[in-house]
C-alpha positions as CSV (number, residue, x, y, z in Angstrom):
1,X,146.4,120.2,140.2
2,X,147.1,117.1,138.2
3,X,146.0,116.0,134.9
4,X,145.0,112.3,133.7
5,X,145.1,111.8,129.4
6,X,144.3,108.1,129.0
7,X,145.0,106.6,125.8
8,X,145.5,102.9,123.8
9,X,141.6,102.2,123.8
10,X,140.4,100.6,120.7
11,X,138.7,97.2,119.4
12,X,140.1,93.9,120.0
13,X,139.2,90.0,119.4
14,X,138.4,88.1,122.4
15,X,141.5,86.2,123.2
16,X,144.0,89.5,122.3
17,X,145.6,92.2,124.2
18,X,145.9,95.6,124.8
19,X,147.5,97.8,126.3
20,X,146.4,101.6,127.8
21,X,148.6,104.6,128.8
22,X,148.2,107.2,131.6
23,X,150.0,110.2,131.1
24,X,150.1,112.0,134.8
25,X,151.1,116.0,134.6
26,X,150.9,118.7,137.2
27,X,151.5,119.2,140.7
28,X,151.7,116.0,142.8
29,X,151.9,115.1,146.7
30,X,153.5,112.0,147.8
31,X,153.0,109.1,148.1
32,X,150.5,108.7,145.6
33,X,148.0,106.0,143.8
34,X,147.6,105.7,140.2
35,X,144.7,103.4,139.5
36,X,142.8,102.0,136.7
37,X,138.5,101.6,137.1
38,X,136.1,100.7,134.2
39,X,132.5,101.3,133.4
40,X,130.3,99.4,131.3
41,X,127.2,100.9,129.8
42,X,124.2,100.6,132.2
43,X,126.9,99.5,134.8
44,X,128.3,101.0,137.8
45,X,132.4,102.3,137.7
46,X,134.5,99.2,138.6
47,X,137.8,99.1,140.1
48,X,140.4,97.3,137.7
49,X,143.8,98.4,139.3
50,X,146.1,99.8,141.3
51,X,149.9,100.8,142.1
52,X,151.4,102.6,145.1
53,X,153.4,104.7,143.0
54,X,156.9,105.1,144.7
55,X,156.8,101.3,145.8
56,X,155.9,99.9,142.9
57,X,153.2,97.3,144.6
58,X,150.0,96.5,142.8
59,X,146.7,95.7,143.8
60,X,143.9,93.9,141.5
61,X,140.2,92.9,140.9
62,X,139.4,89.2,141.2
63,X,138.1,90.1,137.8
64,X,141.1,90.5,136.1
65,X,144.0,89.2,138.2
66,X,146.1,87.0,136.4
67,X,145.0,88.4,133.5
68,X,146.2,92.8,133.7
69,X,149.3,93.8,134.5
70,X,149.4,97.8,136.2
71,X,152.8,99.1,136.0
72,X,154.5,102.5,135.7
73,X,157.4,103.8,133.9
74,X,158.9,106.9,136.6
75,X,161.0,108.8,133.7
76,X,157.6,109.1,131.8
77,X,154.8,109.5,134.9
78,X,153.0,107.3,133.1
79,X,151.0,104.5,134.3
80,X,150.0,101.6,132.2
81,X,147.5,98.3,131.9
82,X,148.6,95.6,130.1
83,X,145.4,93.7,129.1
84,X,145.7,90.2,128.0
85,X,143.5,87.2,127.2
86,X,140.3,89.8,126.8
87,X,136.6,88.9,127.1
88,X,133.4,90.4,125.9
89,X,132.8,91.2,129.5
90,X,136.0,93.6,129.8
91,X,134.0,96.0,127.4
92,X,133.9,99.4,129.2
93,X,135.4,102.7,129.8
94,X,138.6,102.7,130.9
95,X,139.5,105.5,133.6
96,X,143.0,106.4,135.3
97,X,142.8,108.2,138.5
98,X,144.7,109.4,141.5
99,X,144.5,109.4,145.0
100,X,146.7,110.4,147.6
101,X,147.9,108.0,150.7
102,X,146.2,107.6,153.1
103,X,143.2,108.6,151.1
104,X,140.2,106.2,150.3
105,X,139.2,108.8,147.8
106,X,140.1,109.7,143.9
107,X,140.8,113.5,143.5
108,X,141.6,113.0,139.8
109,X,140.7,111.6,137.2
110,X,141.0,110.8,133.3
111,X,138.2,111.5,130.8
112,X,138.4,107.6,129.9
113,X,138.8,105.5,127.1
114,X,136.9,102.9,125.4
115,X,137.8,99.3,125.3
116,X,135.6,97.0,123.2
117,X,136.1,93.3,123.0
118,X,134.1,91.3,120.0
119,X,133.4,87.3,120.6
């Protein structure tokens, strides 16, 4: 059983930064994935991120590479997303979730929060 408390949403110029939290408690089974996916209204949920936990190596969208930074702090079990230079079109709900390796699948996730660019 693991629980997924995002936080560090809020409202931001186009152009700024941001950065969100992922506070992971519970039980956990190595090795593990912490990921971040979005969801824009009217929109399907997007993958954003990733980080094999133990390893340290990321994975990202096309979207947003160059752009996000995923990284994770061990002491805390918290998993973060740097967001810089933000557009309008980064607007969405912002969702941390787990999977286990070798796993395609997500067995946990965050409630989400919301990130909204302005032009």
């Amino acid at each position: 059983q693991v629980q997924l408390v995002e936080s560090g949403g809020g409202l931001v110029q186009a152009g700024g930064s941001l950065r969100l939290s992922c506070a992971a408690s519970g039980r956990t089974f190595s090795p593990y994935v912490m990921a971040w996916f979005r969801q824009a209204p009217e929109k399907e949920r997007e993958f954003v991120a990733d980080i094999i936990w133990s390893a340290g190596w990321a994975a990202y969208a096309n979207s947003v590479k160059g752009r996000f930074t995923i990284f994770r702090d061990n002491a805390k079990n918290t998993v973060y997303l740097q967001m810089n230079s933000l557009k309008p079109e980064d607007t969405a709900v912002y969702y941390c979730a787990v999977r286990t390796l070798p796993a395609s699948e997500y067995d946990y996730w965050g409630q989400g929060t919301q990130v909204t660019v302005s032009s």
